[in-house]
N, CA, C and O atoms as a printed pandas DataFrame, in Angstrom:
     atom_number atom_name residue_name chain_id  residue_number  x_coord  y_coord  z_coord
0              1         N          UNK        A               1  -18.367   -2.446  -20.269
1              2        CA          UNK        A               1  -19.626   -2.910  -19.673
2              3         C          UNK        A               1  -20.596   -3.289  -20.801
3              4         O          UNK        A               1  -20.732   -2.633  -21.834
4              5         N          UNK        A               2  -21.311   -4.509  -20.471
5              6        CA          UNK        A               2  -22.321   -4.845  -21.484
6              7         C          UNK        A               2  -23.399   -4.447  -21.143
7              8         O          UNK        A               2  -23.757   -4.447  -19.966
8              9         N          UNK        A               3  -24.209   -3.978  -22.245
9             10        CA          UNK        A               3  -25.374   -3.593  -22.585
10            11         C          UNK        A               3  -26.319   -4.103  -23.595
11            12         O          UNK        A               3  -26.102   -3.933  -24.795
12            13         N          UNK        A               4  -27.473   -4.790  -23.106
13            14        CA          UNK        A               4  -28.485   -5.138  -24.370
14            15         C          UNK        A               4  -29.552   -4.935  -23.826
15            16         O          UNK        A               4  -29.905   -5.374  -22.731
16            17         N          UNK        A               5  -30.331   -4.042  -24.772
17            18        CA          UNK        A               5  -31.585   -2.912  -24.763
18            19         C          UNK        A               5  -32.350   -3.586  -25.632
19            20         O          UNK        A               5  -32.011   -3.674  -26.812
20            21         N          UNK        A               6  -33.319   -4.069  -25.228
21            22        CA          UNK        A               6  -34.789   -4.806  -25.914
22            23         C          UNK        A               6  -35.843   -3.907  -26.069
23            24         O          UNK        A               6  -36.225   -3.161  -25.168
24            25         N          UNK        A               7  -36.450   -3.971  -27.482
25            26        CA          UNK        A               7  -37.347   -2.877  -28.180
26            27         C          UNK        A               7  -38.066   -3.511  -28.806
27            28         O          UNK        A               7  -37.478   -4.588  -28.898
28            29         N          UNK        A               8  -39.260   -3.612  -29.486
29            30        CA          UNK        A               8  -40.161   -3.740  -30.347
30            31         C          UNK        A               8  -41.354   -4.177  -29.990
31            32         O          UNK        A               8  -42.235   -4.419  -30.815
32            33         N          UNK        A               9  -41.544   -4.374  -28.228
33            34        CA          UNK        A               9  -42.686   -5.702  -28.181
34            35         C          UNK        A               9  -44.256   -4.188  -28.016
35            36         O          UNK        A               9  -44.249   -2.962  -28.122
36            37         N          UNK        A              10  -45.338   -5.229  -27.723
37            38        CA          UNK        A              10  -46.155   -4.039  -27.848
38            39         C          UNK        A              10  -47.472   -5.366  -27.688
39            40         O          UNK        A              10  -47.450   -6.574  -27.451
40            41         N          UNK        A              11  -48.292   -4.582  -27.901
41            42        CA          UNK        A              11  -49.977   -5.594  -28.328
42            43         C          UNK        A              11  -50.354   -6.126  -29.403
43            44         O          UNK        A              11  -50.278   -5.455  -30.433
44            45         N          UNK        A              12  -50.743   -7.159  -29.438
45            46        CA          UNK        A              12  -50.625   -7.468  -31.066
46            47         C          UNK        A              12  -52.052   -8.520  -31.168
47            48         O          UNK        A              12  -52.197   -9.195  -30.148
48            49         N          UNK        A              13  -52.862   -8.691  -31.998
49            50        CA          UNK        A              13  -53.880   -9.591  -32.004
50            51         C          UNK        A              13  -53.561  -10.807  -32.258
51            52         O          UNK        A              13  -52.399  -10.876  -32.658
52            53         N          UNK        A              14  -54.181  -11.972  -32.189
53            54        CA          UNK        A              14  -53.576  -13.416  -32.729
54            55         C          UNK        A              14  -53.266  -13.432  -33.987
55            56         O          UNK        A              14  -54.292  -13.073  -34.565
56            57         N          UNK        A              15  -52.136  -13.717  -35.052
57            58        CA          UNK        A              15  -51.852  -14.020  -36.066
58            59         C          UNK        A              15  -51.568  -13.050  -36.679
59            60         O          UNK        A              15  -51.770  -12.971  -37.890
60            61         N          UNK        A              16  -50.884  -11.826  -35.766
61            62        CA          UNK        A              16  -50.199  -10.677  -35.693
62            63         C          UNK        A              16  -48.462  -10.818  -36.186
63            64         O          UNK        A              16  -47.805  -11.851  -36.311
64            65         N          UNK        A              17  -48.086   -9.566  -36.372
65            66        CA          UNK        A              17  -46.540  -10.003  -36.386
66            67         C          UNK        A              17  -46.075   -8.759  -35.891
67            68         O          UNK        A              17  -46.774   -7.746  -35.864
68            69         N          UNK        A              18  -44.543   -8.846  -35.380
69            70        CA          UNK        A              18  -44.140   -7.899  -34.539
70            71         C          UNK        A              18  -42.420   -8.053  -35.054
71            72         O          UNK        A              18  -42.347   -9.047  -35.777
72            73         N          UNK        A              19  -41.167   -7.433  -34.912
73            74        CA          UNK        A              19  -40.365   -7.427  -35.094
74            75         C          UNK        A              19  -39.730   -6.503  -34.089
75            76         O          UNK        A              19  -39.819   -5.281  -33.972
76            77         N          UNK        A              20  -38.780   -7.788  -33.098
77            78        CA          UNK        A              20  -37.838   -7.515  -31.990
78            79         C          UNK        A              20  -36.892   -6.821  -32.211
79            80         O          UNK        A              20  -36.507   -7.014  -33.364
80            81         N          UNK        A              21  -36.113   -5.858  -31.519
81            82        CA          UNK        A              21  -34.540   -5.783  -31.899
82            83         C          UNK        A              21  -34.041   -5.755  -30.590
83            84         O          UNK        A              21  -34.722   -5.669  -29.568
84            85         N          UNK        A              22  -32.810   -5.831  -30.668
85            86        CA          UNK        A              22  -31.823   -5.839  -29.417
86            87         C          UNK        A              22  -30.337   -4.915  -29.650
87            88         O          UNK        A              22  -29.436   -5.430  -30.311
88            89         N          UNK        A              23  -30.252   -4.232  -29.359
89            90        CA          UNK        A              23  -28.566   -3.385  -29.551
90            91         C          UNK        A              23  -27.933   -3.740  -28.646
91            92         O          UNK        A              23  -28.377   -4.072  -27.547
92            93         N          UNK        A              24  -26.675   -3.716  -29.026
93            94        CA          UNK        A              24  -25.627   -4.390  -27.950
94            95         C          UNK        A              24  -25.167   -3.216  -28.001
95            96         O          UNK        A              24  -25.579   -2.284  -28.692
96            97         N          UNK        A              25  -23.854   -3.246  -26.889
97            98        CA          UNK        A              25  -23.128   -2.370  -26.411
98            99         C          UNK        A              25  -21.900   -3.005  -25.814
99           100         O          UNK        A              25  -22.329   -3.519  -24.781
100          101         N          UNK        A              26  -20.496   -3.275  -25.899
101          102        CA          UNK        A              26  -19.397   -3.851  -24.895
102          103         C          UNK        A              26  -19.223   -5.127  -25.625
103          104         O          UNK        A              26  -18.097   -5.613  -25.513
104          105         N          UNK        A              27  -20.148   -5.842  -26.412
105          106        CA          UNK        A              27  -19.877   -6.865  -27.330
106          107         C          UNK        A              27  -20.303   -6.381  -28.843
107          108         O          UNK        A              27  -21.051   -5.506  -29.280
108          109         N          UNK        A              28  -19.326   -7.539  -29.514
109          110        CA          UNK        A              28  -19.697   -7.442  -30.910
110          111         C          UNK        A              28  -20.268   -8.602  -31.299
111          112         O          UNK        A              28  -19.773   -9.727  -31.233
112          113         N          UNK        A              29  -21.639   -8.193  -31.826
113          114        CA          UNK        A              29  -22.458   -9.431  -32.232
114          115         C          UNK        A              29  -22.404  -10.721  -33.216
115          116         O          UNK        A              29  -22.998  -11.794  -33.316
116          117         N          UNK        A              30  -21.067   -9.828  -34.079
117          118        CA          UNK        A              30  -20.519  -10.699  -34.671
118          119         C          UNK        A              30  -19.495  -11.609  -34.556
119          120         O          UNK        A              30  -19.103  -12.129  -35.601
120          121         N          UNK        A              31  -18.890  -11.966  -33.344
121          122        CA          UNK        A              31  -17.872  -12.671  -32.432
122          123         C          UNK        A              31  -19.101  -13.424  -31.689
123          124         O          UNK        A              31  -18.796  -14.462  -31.102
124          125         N          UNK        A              32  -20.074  -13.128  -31.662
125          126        CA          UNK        A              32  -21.198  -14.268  -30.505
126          127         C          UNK        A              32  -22.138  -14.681  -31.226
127          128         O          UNK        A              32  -22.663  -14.142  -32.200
128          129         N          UNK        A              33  -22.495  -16.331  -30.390
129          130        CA          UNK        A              33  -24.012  -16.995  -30.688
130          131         C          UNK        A              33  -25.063  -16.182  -29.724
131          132         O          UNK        A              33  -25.244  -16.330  -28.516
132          133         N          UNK        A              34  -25.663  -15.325  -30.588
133          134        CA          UNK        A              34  -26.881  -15.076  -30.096
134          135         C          UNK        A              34  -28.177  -15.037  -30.043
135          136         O          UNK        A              34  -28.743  -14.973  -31.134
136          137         N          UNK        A              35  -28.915  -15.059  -28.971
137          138        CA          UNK        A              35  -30.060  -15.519  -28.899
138          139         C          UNK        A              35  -31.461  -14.936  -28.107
139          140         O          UNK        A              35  -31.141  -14.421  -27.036
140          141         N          UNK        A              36  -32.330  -14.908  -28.259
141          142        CA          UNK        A              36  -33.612  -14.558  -27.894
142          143         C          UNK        A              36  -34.464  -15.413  -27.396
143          144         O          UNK        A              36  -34.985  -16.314  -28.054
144          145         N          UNK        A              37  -34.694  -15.156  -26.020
145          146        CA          UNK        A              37  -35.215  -15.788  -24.562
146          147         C          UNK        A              37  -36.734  -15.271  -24.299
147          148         O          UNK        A              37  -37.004  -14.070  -24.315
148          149         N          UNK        A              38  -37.456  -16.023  -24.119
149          150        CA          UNK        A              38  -39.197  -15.314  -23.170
150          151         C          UNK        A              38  -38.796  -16.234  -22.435
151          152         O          UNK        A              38  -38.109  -17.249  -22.553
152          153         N          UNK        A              39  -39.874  -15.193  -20.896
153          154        CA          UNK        A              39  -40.274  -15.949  -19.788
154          155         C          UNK        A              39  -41.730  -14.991  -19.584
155          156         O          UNK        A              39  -41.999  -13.795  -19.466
156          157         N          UNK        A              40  -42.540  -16.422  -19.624
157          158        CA          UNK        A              40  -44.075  -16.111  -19.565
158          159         C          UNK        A              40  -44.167  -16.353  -17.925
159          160         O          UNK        A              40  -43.508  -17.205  -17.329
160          161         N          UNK        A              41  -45.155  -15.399  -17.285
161          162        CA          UNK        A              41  -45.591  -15.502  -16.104
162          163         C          UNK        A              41  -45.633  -16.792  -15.056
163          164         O          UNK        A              41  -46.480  -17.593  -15.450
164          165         N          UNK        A              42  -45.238  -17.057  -14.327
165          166        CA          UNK        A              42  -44.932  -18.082  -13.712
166          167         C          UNK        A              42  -44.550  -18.948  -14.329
167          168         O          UNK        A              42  -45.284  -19.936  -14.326
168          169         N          UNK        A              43  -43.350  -19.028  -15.089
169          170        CA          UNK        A              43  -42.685  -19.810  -16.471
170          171         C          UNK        A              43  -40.806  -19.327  -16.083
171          172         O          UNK        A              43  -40.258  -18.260  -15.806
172          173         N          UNK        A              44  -40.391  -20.541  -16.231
173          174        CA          UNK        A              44  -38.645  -20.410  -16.571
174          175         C          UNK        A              44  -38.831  -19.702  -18.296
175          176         O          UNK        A              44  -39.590  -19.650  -19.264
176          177         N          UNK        A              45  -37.295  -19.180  -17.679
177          178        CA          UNK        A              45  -37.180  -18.503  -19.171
178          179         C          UNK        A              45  -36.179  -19.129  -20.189
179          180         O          UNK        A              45  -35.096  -19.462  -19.707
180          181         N          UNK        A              46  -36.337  -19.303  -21.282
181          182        CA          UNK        A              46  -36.409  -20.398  -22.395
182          183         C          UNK        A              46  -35.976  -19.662  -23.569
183          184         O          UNK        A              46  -36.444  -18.568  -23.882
184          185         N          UNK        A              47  -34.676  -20.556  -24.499
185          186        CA          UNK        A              47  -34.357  -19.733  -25.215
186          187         C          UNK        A              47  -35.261  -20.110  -26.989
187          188         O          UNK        A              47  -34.925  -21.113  -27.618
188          189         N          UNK        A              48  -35.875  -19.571  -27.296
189          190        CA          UNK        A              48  -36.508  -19.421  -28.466
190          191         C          UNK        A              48  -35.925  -19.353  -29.604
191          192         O          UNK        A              48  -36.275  -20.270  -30.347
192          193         N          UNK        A              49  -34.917  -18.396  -30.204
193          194        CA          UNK        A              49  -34.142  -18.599  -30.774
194          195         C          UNK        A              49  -32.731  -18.227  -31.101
195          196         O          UNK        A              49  -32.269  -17.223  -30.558
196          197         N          UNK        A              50  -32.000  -18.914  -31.917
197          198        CA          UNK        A              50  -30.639  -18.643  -31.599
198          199         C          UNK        A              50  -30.020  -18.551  -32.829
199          200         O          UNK        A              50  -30.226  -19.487  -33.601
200          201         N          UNK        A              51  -29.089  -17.364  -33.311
201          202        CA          UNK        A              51  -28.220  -17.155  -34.412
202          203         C          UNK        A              51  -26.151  -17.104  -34.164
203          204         O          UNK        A              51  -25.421  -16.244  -33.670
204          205         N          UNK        A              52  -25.815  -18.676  -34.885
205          206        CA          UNK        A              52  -24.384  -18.605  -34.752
206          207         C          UNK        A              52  -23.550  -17.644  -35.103
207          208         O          UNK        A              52  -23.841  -16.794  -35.945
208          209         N          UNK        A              53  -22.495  -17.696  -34.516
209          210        CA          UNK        A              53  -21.256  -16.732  -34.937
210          211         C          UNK        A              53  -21.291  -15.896  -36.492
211          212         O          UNK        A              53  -21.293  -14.707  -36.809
212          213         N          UNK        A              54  -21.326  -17.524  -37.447
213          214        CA          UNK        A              54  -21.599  -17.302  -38.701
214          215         C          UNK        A              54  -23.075  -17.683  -39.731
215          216         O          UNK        A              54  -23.216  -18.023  -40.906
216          217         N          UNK        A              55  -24.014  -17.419  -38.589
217          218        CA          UNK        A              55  -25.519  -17.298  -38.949
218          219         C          UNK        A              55  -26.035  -18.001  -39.113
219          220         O          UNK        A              55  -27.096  -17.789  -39.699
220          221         N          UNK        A              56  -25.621  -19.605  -38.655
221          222        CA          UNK        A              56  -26.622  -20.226  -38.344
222          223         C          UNK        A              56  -27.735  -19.995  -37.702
223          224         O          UNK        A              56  -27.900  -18.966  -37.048
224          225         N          UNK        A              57  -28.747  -21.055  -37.832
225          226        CA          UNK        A              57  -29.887  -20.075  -37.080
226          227         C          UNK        A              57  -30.389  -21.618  -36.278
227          228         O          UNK        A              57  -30.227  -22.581  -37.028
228          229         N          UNK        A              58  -31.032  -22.017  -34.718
229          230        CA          UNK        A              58  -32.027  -22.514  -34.765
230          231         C          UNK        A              58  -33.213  -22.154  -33.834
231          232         O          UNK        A              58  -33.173  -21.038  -33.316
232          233         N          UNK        A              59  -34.338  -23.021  -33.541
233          234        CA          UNK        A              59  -35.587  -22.555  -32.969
234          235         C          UNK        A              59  -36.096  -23.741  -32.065
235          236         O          UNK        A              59  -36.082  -24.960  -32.234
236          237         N          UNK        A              60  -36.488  -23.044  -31.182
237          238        CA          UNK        A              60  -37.252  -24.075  -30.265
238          239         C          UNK        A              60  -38.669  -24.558  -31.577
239          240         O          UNK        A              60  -39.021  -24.037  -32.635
240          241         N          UNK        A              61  -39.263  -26.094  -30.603
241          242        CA          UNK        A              61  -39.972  -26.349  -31.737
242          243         C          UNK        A              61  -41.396  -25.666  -31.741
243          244         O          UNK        A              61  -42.262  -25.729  -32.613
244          245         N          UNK        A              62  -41.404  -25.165  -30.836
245          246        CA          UNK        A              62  -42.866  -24.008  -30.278
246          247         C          UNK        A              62  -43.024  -22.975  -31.233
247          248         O          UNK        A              62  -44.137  -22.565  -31.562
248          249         N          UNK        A              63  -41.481  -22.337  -31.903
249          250        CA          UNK        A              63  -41.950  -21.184  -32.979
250          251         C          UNK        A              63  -41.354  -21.518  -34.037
251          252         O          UNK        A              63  -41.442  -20.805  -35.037
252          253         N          UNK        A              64  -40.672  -22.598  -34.031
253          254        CA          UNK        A              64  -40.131  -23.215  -35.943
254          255         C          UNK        A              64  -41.512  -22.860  -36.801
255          256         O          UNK        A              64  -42.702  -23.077  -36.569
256          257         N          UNK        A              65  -40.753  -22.161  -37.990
257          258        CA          UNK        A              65  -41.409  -21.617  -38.700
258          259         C          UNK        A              65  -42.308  -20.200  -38.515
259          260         O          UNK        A              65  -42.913  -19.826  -39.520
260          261         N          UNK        A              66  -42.422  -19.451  -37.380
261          262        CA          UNK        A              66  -42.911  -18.673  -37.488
262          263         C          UNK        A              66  -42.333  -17.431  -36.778
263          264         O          UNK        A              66  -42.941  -16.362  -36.730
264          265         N          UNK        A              67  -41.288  -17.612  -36.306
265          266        CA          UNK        A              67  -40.160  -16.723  -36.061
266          267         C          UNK        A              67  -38.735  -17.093  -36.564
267          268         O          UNK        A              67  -38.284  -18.239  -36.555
268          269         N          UNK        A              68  -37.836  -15.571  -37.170
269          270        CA          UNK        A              68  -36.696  -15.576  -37.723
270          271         C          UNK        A              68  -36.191  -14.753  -37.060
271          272         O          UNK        A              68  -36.757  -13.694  -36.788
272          273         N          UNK        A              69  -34.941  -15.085  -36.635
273          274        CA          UNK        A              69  -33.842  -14.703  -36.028
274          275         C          UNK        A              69  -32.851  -14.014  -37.101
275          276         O          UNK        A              69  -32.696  -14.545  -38.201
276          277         N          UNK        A              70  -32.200  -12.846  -36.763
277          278        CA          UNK        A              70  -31.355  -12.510  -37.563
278          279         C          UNK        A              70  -30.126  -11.434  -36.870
279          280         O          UNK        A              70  -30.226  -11.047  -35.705
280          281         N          UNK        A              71  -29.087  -11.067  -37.683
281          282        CA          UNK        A              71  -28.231   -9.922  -37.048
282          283         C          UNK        A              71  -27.679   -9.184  -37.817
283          284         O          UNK        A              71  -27.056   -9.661  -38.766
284          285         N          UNK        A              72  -27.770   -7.643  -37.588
285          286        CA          UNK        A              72  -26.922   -6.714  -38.432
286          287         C          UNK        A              72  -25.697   -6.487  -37.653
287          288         O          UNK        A              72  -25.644   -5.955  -36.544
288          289         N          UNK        A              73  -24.513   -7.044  -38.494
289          290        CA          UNK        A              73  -23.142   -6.549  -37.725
290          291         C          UNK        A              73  -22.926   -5.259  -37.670
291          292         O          UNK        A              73  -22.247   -4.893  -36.711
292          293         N          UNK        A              74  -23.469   -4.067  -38.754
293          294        CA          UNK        A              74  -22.923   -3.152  -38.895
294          295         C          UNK        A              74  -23.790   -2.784  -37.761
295          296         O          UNK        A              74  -23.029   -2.552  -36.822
296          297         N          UNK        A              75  -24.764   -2.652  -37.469
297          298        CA          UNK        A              75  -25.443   -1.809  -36.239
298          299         C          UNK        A              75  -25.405   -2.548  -35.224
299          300         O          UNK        A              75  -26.239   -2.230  -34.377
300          301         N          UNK        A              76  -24.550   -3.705  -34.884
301          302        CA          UNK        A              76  -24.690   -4.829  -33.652
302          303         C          UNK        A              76  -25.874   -5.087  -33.279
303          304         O          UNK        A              76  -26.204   -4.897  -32.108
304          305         N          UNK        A              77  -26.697   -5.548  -34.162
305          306        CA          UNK        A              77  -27.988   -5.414  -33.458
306          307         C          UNK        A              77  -28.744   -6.533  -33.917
307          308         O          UNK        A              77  -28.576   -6.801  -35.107
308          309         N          UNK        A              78  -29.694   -7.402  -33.149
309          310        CA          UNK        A              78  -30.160   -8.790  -33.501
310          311         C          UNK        A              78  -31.708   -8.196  -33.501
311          312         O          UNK        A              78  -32.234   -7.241  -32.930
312          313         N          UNK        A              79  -32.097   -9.023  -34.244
313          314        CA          UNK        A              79  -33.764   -8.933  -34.309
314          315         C          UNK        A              79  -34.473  -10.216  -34.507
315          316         O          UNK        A              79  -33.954  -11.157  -35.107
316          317         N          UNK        A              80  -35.738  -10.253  -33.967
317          318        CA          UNK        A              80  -36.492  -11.537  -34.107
318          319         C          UNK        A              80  -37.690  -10.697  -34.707
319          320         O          UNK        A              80  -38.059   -9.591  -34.310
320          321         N          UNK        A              81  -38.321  -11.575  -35.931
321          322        CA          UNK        A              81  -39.259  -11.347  -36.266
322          323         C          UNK        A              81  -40.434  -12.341  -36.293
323          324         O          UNK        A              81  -40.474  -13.345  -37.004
324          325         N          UNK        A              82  -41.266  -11.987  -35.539
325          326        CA          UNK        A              82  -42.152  -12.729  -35.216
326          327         C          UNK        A              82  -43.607  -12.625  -35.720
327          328         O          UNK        A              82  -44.461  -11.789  -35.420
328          329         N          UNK        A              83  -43.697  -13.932  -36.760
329          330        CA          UNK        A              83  -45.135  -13.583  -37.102
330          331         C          UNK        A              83  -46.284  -15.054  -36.733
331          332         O          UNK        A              83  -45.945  -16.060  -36.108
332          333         N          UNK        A              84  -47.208  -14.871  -37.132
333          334        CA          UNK        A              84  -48.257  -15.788  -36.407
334          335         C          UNK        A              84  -48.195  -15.848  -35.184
335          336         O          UNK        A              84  -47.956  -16.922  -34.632
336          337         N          UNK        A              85  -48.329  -15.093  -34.725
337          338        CA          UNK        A              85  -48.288  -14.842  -33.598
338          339         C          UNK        A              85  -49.903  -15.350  -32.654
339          340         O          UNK        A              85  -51.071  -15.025  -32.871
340          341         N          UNK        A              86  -49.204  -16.385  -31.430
341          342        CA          UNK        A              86  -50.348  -16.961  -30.631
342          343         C          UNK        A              86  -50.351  -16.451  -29.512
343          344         O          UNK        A              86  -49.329  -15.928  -29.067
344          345         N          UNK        A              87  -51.753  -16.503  -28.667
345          346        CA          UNK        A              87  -51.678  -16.132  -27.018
346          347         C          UNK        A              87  -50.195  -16.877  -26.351
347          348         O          UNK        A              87  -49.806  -16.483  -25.252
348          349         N          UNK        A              88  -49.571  -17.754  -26.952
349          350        CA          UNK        A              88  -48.758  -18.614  -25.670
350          351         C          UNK        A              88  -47.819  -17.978  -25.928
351          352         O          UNK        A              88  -46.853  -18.109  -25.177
352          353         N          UNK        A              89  -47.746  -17.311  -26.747
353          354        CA          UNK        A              89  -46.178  -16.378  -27.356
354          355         C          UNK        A              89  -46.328  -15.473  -26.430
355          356         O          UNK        A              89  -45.260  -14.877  -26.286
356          357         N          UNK        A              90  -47.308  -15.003  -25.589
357          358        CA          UNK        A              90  -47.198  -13.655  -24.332
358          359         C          UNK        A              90  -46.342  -13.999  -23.524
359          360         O          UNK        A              90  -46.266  -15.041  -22.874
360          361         N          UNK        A              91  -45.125  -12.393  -23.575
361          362        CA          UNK        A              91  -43.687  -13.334  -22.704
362          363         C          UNK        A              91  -43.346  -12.186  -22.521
363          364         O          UNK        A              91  -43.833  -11.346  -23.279
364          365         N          UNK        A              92  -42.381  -11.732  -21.443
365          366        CA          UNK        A              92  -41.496  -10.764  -21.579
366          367         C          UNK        A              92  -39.732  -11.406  -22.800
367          368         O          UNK        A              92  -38.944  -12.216  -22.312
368          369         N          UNK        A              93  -39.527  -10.868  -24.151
369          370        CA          UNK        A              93  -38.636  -11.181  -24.209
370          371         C          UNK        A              93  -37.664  -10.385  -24.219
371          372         O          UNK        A              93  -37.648   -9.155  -24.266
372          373         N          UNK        A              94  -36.256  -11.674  -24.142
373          374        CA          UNK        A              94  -34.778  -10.682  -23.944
374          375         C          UNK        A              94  -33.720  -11.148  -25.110
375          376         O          UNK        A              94  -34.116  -12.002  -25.903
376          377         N          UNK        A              95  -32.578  -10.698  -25.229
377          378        CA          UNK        A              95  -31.892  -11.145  -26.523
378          379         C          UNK        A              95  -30.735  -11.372  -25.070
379          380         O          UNK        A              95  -31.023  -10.717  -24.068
380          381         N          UNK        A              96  -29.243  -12.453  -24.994
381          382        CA          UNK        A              96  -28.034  -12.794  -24.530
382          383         C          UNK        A              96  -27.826  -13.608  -25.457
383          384         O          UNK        A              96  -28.638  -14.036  -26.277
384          385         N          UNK        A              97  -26.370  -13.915  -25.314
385          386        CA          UNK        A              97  -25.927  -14.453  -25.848
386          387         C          UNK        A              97  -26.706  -16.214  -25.426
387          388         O          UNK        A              97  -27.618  -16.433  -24.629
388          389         N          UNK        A              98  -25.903  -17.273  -26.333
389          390        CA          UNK        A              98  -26.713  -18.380  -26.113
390          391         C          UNK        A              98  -26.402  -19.207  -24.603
391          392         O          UNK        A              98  -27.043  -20.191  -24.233
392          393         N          UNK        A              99  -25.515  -18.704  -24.001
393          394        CA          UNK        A              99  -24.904  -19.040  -23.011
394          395         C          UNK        A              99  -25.777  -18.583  -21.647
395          396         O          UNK        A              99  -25.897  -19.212  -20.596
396          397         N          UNK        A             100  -26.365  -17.233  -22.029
397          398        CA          UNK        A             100  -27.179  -16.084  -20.686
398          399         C          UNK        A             100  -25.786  -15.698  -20.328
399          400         O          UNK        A             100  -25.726  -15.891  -19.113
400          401         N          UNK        A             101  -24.535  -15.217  -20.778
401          402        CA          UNK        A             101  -23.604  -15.239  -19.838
402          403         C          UNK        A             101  -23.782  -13.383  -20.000
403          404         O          UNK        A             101  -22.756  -12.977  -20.547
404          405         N          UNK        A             102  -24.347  -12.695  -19.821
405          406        CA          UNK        A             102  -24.254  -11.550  -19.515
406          407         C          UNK        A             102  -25.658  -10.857  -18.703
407          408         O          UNK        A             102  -26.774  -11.377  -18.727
408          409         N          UNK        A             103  -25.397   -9.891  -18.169
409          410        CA          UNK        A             103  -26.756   -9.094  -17.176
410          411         C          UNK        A             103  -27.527   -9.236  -18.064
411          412         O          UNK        A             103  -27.150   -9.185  -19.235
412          413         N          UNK        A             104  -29.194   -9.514  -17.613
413          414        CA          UNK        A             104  -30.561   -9.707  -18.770
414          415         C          UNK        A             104  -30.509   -7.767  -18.737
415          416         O          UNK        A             104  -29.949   -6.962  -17.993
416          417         N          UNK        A             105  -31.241   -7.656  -19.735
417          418        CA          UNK        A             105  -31.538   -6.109  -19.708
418          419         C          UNK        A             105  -33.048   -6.301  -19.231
419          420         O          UNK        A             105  -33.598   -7.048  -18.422
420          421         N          UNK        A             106  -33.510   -5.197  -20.172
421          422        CA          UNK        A             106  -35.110   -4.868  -18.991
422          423         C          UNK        A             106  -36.365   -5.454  -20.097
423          424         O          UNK        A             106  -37.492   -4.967  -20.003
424          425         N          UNK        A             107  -36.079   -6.495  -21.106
425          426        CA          UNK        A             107  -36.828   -6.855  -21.757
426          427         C          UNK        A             107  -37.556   -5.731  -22.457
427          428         O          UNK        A             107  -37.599   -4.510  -22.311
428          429         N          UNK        A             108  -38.248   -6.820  -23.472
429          430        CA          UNK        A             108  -39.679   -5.842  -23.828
430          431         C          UNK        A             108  -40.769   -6.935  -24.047
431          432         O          UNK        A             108  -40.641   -7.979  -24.686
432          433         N          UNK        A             109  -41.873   -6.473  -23.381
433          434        CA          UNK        A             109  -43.382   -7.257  -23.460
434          435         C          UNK        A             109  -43.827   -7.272  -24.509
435          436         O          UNK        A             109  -43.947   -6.311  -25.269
436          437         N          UNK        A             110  -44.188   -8.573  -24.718
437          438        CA          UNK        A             110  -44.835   -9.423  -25.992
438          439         C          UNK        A             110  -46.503   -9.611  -25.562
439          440         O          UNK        A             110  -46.556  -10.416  -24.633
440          441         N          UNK        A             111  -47.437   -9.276  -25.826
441          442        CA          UNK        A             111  -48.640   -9.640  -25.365
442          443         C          UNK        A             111  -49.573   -9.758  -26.222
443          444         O          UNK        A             111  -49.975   -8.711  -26.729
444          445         N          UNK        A             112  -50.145  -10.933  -26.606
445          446        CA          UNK        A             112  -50.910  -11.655  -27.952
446          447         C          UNK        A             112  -52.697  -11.659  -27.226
447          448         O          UNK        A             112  -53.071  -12.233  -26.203
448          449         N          UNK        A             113  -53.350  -10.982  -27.992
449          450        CA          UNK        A             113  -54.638  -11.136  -27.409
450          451         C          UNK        A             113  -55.375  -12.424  -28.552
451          452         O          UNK        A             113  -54.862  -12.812  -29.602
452          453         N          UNK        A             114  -56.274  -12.740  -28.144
453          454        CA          UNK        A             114  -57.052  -13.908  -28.822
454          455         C          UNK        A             114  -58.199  -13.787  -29.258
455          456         O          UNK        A             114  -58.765  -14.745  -29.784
């Protein structure tokens, strides 16, 4: 059974920075493209950014440059680090693969005050 547990989000002021993680469980992160999704309040949810098999990385053009995507194989675990952080960045985010092909977990809230 897969499992991915979203951690790091919290309150943050504008031009704040915060650093996501995600642990997997049932996959190995290093066999998948994975990626990190928000969906802001009455908003589809949108993938932000994405790290290949063998670490490629890319970004929607909303946070190029101010979020990095990354993954530790040894702890299966992906992280986004997010800095400059703006009000439009307020999202619940989630980490799946780049596909969504597995259950979303329970996110964690991103909330940028101004």
């Amino acid at each position: 059974q897969v499992q991915l547990v979203e951690s790091g989000g919290g309150l943050v002021q504008a031009g704040g920075s915060l650093r996501l993680s995600c642990v997997a469980s049932g996959i190995t992160v290093r066999q998948k493209a994975m990626g990190w999704y928000r969906q802001a309040p009455g908003k589809q949810r949108e993938l932000v950014a994405g790290v290949g098999r063998f670490g490629s990385t890319n970004y929607a053009d909303s946070v190029k440059g101010r979020f990095t995507i990354s993954k530790n194989v040894a702890e299966n675990t992906v992280y986004l680090q997010m800095n400059s952080l703006k009000s439009e960045d307020t999202a619940v985010y989630y980490c799946n693969d780049q596909s969504g092909t597995y259950a979303w977990g329970q996110g964690t809230q991103v909330t940028v005050s101004s």
